[in-house]
DRENTORKOL-3810 file (N, C-alpha, C; in nm, 4 decimals):
REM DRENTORKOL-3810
@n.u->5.8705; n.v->-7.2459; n.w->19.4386; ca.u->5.9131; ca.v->-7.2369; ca.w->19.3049; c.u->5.9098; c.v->-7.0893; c.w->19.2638
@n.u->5.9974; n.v->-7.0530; n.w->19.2014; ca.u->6.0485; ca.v->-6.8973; ca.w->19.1790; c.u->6.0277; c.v->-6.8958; c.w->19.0046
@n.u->5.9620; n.v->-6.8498; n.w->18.9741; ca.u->5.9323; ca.v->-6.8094; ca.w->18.8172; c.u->5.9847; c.v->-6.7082; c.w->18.7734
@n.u->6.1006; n.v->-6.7002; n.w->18.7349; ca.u->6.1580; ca.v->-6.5810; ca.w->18.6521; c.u->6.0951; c.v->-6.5704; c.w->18.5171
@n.u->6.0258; n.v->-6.4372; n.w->18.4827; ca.u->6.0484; ca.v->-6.3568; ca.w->18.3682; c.u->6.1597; c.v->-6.3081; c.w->18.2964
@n.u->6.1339; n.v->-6.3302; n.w->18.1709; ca.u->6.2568; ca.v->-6.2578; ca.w->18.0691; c.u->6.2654; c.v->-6.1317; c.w->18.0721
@n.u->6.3486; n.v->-6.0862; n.w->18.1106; ca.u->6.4345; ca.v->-5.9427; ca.w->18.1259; c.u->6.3503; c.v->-5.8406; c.w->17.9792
@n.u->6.2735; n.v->-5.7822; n.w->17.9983; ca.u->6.2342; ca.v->-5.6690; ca.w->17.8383; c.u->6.3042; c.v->-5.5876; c.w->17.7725
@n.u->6.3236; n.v->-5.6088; n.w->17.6458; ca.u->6.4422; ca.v->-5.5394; ca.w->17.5720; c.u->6.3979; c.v->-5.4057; c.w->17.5981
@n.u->6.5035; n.v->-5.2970; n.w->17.6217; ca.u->6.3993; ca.v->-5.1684; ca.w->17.5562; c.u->6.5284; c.v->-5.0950; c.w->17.4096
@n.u->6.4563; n.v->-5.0609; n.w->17.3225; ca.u->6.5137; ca.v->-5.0173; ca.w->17.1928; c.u->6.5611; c.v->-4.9293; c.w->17.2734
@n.u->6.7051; n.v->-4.9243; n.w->17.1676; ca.u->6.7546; ca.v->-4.7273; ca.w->17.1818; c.u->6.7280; c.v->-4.6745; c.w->17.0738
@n.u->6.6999; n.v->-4.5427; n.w->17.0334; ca.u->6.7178; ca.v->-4.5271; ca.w->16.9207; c.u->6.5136; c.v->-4.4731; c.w->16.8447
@n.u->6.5368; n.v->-4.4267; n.w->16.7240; ca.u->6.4116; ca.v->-4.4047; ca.w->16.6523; c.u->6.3843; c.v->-4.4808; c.w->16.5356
@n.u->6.2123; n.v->-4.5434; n.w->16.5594; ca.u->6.1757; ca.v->-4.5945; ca.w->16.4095; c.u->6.1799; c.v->-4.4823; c.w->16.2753
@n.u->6.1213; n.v->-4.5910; n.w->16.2061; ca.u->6.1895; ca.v->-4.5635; ca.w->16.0149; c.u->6.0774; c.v->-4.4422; c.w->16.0741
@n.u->5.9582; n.v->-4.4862; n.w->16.0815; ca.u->5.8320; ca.v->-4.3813; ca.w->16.0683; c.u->5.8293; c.v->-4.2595; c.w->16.1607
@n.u->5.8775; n.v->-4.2291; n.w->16.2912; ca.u->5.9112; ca.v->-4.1218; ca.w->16.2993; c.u->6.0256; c.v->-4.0808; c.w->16.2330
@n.u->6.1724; n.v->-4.0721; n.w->16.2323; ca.u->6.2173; ca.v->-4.0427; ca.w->16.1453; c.u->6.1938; c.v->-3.9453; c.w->15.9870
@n.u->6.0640; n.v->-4.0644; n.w->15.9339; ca.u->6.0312; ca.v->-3.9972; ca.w->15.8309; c.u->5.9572; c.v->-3.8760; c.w->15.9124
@n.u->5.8736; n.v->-3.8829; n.w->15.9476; ca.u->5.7741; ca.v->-3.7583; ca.w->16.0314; c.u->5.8661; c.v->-3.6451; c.w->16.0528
@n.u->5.9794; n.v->-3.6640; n.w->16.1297; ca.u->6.0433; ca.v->-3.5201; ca.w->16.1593; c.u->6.1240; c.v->-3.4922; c.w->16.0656
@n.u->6.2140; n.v->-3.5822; n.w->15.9212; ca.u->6.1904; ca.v->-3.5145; ca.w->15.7719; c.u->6.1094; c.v->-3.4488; c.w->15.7678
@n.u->5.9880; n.v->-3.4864; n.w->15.7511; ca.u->5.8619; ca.v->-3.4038; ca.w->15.6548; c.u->5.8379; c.v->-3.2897; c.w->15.7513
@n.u->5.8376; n.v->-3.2966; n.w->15.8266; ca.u->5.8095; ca.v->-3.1487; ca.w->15.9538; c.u->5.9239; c.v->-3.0495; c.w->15.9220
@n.u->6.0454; n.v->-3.1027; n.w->15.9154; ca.u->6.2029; ca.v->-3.0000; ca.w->15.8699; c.u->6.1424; c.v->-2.9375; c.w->15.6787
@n.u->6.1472; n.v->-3.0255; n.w->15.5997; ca.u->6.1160; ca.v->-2.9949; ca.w->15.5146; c.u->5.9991; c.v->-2.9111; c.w->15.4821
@n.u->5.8909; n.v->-2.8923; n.w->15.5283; ca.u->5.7925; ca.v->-2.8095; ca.w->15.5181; c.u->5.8186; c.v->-2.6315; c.w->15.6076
@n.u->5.9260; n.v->-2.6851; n.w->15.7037; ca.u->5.9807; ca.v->-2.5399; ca.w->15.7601; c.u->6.0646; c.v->-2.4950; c.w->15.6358
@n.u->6.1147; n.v->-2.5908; n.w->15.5880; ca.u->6.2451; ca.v->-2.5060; ca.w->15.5259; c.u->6.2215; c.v->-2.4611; c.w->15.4307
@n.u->6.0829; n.v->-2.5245; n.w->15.3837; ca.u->6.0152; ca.v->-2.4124; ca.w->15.2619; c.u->5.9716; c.v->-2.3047; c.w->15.2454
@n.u->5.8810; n.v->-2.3327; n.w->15.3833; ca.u->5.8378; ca.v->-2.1808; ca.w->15.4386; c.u->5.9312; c.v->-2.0670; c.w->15.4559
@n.u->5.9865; n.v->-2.1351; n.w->15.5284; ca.u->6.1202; ca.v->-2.0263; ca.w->15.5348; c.u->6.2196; c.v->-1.9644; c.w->15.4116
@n.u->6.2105; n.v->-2.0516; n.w->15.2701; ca.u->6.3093; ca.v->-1.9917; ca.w->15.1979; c.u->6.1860; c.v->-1.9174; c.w->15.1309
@n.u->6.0729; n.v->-1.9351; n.w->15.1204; ca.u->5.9582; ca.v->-1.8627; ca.w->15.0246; c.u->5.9907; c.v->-1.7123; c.w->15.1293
@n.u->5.9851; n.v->-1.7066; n.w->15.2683; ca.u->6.0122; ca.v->-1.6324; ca.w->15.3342; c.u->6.1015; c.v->-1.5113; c.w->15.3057
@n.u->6.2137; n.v->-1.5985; n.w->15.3329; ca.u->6.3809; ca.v->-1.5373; ca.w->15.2588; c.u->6.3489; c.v->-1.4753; c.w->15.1387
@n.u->6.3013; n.v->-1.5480; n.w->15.0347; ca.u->6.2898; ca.v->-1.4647; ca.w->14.9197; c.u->6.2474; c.v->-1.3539; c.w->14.9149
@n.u->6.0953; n.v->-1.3605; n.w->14.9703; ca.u->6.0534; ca.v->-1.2057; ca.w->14.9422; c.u->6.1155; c.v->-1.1161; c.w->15.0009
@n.u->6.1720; n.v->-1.1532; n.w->15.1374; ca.u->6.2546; ca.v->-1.0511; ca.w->15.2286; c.u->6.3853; c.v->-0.9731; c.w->15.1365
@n.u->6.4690; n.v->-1.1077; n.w->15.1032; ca.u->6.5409; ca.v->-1.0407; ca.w->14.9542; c.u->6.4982; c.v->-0.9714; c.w->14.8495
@n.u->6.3662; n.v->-0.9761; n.w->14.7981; ca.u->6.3454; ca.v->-0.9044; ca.w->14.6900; c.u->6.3208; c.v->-0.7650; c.w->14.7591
@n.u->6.2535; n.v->-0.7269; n.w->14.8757; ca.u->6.2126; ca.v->-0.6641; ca.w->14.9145; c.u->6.3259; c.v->-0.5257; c.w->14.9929
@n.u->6.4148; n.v->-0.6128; n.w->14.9965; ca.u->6.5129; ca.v->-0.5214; ca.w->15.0326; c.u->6.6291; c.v->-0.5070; c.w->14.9513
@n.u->6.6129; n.v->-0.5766; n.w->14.8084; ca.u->6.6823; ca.v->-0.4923; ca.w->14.6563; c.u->6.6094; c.v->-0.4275; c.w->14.6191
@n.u->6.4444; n.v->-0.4310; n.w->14.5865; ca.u->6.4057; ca.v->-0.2991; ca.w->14.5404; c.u->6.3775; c.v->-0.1942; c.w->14.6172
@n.u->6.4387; n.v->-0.1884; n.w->14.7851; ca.u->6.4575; ca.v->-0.0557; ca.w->14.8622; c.u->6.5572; c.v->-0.0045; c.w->14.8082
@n.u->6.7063; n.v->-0.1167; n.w->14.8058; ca.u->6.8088; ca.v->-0.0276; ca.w->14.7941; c.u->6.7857; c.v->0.0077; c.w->14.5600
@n.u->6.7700; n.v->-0.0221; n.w->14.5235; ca.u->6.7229; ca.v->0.0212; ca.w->14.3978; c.u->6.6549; c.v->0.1507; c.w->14.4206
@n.u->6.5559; n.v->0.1605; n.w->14.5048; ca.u->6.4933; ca.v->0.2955; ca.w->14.5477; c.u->6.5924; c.v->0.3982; c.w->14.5732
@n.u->6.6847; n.v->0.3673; n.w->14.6732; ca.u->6.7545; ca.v->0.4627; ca.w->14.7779; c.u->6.8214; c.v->0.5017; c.w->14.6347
@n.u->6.9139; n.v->0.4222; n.w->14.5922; ca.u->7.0289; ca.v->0.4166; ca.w->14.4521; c.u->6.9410; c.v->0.5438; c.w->14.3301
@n.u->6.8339; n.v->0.5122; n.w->14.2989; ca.u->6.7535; ca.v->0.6214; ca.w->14.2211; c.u->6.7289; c.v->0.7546; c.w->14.2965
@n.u->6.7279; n.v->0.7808; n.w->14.4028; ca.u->6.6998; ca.v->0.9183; ca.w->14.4758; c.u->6.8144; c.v->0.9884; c.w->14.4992
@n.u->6.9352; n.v->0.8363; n.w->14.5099; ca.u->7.0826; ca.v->0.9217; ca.w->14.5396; c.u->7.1233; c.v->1.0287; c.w->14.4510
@n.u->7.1097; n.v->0.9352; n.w->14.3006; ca.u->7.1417; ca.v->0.9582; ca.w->14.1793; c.u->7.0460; c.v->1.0982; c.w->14.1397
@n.u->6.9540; n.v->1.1374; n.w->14.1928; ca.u->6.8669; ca.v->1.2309; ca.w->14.1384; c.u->6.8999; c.v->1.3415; c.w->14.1622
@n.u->6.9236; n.v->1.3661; n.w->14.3753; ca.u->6.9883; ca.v->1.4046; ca.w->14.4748; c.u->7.1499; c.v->1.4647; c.w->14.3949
@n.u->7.2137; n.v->1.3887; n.w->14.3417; ca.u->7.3281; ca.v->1.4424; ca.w->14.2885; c.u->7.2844; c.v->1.5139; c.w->14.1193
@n.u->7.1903; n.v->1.5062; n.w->14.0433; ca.u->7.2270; ca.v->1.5585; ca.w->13.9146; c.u->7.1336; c.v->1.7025; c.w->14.0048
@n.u->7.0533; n.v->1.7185; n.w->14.0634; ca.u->6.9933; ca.v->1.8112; ca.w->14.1473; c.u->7.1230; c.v->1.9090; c.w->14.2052
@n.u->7.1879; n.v->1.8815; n.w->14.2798; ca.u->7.3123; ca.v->1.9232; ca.w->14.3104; c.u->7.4436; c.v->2.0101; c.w->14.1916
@n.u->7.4206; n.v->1.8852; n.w->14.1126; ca.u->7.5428; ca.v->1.9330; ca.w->13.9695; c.u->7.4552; c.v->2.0724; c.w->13.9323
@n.u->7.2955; n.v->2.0651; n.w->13.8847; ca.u->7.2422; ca.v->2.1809; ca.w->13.8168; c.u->7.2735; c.v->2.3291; c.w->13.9337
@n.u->7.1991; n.v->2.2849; n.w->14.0598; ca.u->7.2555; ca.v->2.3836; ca.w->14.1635; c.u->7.3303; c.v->2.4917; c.w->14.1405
@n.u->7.4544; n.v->2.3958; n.w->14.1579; ca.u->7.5791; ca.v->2.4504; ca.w->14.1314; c.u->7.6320; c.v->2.5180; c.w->13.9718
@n.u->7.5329; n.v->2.4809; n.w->13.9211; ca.u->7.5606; ca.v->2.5253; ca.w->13.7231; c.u->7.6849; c.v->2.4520; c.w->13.6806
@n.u->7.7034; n.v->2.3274; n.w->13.6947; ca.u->7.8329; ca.v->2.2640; ca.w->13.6984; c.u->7.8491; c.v->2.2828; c.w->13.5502
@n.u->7.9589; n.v->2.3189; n.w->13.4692; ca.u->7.9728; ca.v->2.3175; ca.w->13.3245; c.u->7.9019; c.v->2.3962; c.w->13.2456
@n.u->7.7924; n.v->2.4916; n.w->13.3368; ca.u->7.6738; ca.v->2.5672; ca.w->13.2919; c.u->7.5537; c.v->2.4825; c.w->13.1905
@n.u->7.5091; n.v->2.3799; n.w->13.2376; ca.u->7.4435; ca.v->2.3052; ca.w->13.2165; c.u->7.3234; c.v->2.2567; c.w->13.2920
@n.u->7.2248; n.v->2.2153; n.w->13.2689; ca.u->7.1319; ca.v->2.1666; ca.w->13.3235; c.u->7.1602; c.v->2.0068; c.w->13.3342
@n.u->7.1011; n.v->1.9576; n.w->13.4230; ca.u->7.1281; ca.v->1.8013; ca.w->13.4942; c.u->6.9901; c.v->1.7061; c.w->13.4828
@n.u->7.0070; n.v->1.5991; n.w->13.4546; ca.u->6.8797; ca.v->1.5398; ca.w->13.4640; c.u->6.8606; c.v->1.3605; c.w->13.4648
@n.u->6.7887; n.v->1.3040; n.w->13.5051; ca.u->6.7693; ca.v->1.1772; ca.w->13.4774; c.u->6.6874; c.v->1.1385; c.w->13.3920
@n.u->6.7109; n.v->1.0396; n.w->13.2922; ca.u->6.6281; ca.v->0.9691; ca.w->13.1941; c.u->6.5934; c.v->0.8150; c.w->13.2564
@n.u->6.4536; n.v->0.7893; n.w->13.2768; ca.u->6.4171; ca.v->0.6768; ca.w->13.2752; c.u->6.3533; c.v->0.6282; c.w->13.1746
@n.u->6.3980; n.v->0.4745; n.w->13.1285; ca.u->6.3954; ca.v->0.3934; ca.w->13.0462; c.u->6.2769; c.v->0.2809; c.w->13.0464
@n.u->6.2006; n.v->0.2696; n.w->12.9873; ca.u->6.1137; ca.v->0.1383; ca.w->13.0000; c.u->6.1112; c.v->0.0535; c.w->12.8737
@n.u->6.2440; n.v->-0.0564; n.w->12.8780; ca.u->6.2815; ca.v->-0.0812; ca.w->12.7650; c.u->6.2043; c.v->-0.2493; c.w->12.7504
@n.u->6.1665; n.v->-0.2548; n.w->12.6546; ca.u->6.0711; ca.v->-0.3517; ca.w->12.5511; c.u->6.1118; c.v->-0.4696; c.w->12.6104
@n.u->6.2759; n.v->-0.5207; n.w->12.6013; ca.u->6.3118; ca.v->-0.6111; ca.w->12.6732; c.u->6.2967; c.v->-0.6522; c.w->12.8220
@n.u->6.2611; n.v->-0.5668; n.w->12.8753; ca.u->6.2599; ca.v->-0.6051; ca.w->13.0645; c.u->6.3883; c.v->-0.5567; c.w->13.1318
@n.u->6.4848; n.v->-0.5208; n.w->13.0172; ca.u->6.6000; ca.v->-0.4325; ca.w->13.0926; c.u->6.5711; c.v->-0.3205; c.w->13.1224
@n.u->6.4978; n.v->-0.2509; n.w->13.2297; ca.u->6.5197; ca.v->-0.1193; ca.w->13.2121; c.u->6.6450; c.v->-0.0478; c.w->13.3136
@n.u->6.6354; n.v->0.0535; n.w->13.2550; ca.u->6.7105; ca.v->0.1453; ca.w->13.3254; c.u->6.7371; c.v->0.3091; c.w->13.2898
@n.u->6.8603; n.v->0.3745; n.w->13.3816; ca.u->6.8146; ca.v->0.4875; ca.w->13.3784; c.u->6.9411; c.v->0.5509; c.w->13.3511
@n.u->6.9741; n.v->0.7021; n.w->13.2501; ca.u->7.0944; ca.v->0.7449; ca.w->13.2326; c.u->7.0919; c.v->0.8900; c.w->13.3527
@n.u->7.1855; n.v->0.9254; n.w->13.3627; ca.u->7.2798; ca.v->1.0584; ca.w->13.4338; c.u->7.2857; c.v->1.1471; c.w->13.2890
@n.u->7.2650; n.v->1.2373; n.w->13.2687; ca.u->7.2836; ca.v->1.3673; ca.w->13.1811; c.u->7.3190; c.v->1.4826; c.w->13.2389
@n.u->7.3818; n.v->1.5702; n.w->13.1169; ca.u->7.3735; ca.v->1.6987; ca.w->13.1287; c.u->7.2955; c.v->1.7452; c.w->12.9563
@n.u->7.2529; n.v->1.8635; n.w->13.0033; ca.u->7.2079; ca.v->1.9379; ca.w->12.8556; c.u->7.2114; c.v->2.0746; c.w->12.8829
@n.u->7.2166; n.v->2.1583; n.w->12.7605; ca.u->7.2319; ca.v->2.2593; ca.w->12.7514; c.u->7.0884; c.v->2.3261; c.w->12.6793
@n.u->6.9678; n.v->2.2441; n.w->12.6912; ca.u->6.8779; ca.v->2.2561; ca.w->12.5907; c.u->6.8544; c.v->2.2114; c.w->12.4787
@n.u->6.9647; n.v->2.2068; n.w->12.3801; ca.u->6.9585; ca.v->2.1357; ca.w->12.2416; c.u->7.0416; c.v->1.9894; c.w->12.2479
@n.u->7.1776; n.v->1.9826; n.w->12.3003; ca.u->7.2233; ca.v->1.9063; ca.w->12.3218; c.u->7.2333; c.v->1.7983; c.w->12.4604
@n.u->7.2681; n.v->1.6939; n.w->12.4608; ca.u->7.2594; ca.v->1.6047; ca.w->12.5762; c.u->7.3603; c.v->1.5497; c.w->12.5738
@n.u->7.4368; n.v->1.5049; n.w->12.6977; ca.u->7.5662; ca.v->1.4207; ca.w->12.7406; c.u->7.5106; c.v->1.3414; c.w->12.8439
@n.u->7.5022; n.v->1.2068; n.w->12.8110; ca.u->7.4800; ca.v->1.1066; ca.w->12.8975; c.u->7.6354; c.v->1.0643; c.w->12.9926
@n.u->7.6541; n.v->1.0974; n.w->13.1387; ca.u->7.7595; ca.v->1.0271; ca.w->13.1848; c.u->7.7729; c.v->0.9421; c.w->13.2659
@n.u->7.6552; n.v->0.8490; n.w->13.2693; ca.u->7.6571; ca.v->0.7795; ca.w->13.3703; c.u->7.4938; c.v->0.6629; c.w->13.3325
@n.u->7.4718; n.v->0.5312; n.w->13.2898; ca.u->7.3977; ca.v->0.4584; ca.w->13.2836; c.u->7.3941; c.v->0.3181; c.w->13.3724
@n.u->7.2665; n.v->0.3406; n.w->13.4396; ca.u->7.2464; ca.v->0.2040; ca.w->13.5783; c.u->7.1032; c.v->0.1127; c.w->13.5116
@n.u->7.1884; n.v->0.0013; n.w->13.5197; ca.u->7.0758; ca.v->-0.0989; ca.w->13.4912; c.u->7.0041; c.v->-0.1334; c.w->13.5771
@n.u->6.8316; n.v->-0.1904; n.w->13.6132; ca.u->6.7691; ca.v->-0.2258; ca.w->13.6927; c.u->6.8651; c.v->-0.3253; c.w->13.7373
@n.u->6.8425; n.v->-0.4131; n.w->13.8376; ca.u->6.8719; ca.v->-0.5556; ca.w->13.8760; c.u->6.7957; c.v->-0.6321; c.w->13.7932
@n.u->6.7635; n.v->-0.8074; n.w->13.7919; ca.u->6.7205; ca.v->-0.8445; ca.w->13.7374; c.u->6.6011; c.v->-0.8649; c.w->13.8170
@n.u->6.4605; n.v->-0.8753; n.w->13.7277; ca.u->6.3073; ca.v->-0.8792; ca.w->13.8118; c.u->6.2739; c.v->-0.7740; c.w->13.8325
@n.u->6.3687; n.v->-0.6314; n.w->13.8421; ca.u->6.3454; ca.v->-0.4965; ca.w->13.8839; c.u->6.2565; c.v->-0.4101; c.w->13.7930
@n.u->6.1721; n.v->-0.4121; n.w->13.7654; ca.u->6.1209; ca.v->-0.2917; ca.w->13.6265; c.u->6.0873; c.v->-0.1150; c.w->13.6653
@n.u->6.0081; n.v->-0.0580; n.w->13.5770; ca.u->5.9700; ca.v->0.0357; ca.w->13.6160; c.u->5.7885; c.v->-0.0067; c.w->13.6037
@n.u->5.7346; n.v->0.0579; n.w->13.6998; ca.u->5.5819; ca.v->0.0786; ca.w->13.6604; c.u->5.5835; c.v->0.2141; c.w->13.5846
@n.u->5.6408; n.v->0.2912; n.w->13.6273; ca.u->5.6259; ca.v->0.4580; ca.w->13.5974; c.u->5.7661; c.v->0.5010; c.w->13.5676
@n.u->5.8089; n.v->0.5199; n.w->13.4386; ca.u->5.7246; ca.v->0.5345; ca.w->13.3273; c.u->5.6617; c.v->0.3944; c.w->13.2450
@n.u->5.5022; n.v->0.4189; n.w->13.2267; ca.u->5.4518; ca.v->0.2403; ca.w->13.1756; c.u->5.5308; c.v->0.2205; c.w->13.0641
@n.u->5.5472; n.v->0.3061; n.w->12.9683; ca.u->5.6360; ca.v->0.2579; ca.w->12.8506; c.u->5.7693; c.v->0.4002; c.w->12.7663
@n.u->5.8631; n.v->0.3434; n.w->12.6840; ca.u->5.9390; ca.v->0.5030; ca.w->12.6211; c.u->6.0131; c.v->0.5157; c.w->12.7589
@n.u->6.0198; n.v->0.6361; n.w->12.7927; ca.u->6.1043; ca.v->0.6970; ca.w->12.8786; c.u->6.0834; c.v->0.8160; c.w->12.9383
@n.u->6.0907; n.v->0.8880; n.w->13.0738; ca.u->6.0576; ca.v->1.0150; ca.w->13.1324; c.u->6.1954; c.v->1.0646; c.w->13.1738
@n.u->6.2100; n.v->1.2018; n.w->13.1330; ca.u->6.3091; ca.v->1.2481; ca.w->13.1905; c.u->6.2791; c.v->1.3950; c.w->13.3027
@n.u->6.4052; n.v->1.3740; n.w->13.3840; ca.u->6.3473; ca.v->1.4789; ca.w->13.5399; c.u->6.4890; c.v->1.5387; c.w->13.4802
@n.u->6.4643; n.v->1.7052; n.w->13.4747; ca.u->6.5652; ca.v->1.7808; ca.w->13.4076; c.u->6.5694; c.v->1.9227; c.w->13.5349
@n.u->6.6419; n.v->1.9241; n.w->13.5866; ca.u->6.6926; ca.v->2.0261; ca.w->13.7254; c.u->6.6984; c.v->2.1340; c.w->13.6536
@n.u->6.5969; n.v->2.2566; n.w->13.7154; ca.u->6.6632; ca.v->2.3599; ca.w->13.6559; c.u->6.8100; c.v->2.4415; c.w->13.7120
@n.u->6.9093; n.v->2.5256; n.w->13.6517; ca.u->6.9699; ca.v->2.5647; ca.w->13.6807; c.u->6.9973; c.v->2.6863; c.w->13.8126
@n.u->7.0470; n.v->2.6604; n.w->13.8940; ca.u->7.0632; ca.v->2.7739; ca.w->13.9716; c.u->6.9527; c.v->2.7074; c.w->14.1402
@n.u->6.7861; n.v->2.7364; n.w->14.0553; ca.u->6.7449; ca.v->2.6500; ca.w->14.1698; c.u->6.7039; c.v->2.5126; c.w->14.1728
@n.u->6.7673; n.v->2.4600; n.w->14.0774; ca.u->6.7366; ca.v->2.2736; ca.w->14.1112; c.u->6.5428; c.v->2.2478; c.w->14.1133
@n.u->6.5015; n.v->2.3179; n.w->14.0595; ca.u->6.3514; ca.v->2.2850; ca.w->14.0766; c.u->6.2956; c.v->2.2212; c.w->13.9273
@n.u->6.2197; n.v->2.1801; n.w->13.9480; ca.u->6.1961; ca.v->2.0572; ca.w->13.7973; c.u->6.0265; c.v->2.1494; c.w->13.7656
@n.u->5.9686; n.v->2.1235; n.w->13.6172; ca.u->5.8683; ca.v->2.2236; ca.w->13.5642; c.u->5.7631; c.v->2.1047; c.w->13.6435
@n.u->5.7260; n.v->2.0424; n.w->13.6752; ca.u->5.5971; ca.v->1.9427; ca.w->13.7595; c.u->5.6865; c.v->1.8378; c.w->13.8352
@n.u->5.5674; n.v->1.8507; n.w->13.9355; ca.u->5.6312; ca.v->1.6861; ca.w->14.0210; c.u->5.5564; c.v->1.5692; c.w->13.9228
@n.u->5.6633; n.v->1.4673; n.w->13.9741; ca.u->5.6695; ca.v->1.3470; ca.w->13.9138; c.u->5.6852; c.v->1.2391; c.w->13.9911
@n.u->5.6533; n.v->1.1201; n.w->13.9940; ca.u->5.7218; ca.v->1.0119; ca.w->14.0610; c.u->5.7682; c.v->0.8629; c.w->13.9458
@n.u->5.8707; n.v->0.8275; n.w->13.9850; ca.u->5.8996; ca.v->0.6917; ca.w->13.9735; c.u->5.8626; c.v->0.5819; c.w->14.0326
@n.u->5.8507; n.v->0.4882; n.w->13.9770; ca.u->5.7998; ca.v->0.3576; ca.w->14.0657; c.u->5.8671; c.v->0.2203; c.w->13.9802
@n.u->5.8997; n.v->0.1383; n.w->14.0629; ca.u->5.9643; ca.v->0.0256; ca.w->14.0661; c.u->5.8890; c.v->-0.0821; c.w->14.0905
@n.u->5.9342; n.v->-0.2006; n.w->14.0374; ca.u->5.8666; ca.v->-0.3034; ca.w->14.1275; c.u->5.9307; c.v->-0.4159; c.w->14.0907
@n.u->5.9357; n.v->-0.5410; n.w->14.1854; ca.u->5.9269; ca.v->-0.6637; ca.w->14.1863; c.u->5.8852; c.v->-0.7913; c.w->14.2653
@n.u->5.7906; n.v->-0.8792; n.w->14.1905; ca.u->5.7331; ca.v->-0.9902; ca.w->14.2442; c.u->5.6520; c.v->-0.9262; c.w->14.3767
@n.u->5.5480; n.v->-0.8265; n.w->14.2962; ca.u->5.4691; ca.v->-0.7778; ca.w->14.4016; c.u->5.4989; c.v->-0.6513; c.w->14.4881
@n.u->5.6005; n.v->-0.6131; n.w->14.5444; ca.u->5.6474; ca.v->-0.5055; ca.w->14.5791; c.u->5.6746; c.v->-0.4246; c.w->14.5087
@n.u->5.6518; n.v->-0.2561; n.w->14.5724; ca.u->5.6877; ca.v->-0.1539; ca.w->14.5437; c.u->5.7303; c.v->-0.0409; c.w->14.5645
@n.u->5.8394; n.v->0.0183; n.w->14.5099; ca.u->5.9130; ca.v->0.1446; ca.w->14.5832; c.u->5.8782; c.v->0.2895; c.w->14.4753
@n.u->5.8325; n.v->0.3861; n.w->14.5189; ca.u->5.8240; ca.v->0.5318; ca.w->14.4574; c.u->5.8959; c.v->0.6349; c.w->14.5290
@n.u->5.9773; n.v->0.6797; n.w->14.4032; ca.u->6.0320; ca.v->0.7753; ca.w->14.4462; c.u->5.9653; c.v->0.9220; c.w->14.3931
@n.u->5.9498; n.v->1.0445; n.w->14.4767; ca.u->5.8582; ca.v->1.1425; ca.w->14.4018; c.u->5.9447; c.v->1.3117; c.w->14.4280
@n.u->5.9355; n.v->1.2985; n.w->14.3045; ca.u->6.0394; ca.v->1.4711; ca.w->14.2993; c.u->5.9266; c.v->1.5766; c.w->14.3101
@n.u->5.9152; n.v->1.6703; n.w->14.3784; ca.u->5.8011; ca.v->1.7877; ca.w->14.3590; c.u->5.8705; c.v->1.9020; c.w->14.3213
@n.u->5.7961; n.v->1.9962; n.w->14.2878; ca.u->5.8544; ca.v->2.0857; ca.w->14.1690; c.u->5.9732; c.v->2.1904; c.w->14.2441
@n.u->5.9691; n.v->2.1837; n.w->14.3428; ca.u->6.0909; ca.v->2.2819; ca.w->14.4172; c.u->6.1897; c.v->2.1376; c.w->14.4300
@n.u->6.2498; n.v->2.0698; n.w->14.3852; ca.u->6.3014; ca.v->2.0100; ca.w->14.3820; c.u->6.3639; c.v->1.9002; c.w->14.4796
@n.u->6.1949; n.v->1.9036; n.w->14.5625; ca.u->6.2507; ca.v->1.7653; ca.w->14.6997; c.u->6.2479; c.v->1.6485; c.w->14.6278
@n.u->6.3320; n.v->1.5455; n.w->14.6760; ca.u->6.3243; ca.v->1.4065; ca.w->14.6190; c.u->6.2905; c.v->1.3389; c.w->14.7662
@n.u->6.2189; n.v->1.2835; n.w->14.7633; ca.u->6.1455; ca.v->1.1492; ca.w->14.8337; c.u->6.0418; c.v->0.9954; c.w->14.8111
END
């Protein structure tokens, strides 16, 4: 007498409960990862915010140099009440001022320095050298970029 057994199913395929498991494993990467992303983004707008403020300095430094219009050159930074700050492009002649050029932070971007009002970096004529070094500083969500003018007029 020959006793056959029933043939054993085997599933194809995955239960509900793993399934859920490698959801919750994807989902906990993908958080990590965008908390990740973020700071990496913030972190590399307030570089280029940095670079963008030294360019800008770099050139009114340049305009005075040169005595462009026979004027002195300078940047005004802003630390405005609202959380907008930002910074104008000038020329002056001493008494008078011509703003030609105004850049808004990004948004989240502030200044630390100046803490409040406004600082202005004014090139002298001929040799581009400013009366004290100074620095700027930026920040957002923890990070921070300084930019620092010294009195012969390096920007870094």
């Amino acid at each position: 007498m020959i006793i056959r057994s029933s043939p054993k199913h085997h599933q194809n395929g995955f239960s509900l409960l793993e399934l859920l498991i490698v959801v919750a494993i994807m989902a906990l990467l993908a958080a990590a990862g965008a908390g990740f992303y973020r700071g990496f983004m913030k972190n590399v707008e307030i570089q280029s915010a940095s670079k963008m403020i030294a360019s800008d300095l770099r050139q009114m430094r340049a305009k005075s140099m040169i005595g462009e219009s026979g004027y002195k050159w300078g940047v005004r930074f802003v630390k405005n009440a609202s959380g907008n700050d930002y910074y104008t492009l000038f020329s002056t002649d001493g008494t008078n001022s011509t703003t030609t050029a105004t850049t808004t932070l990004s948004s989240g971007i502030t200044f630390i320095d100046p803490v409040s009002g406004y600082k202005d970096v004014i090139f002298s004529k001929i040799s581009g050298t400013i009366s004290a070094a100074t620095t700027t500083i930026i920040t957002a969500e923890g990070k921070t970029a300084t930019t620092t003018i010294s009195t012969i007029g390096t920007i870094y």
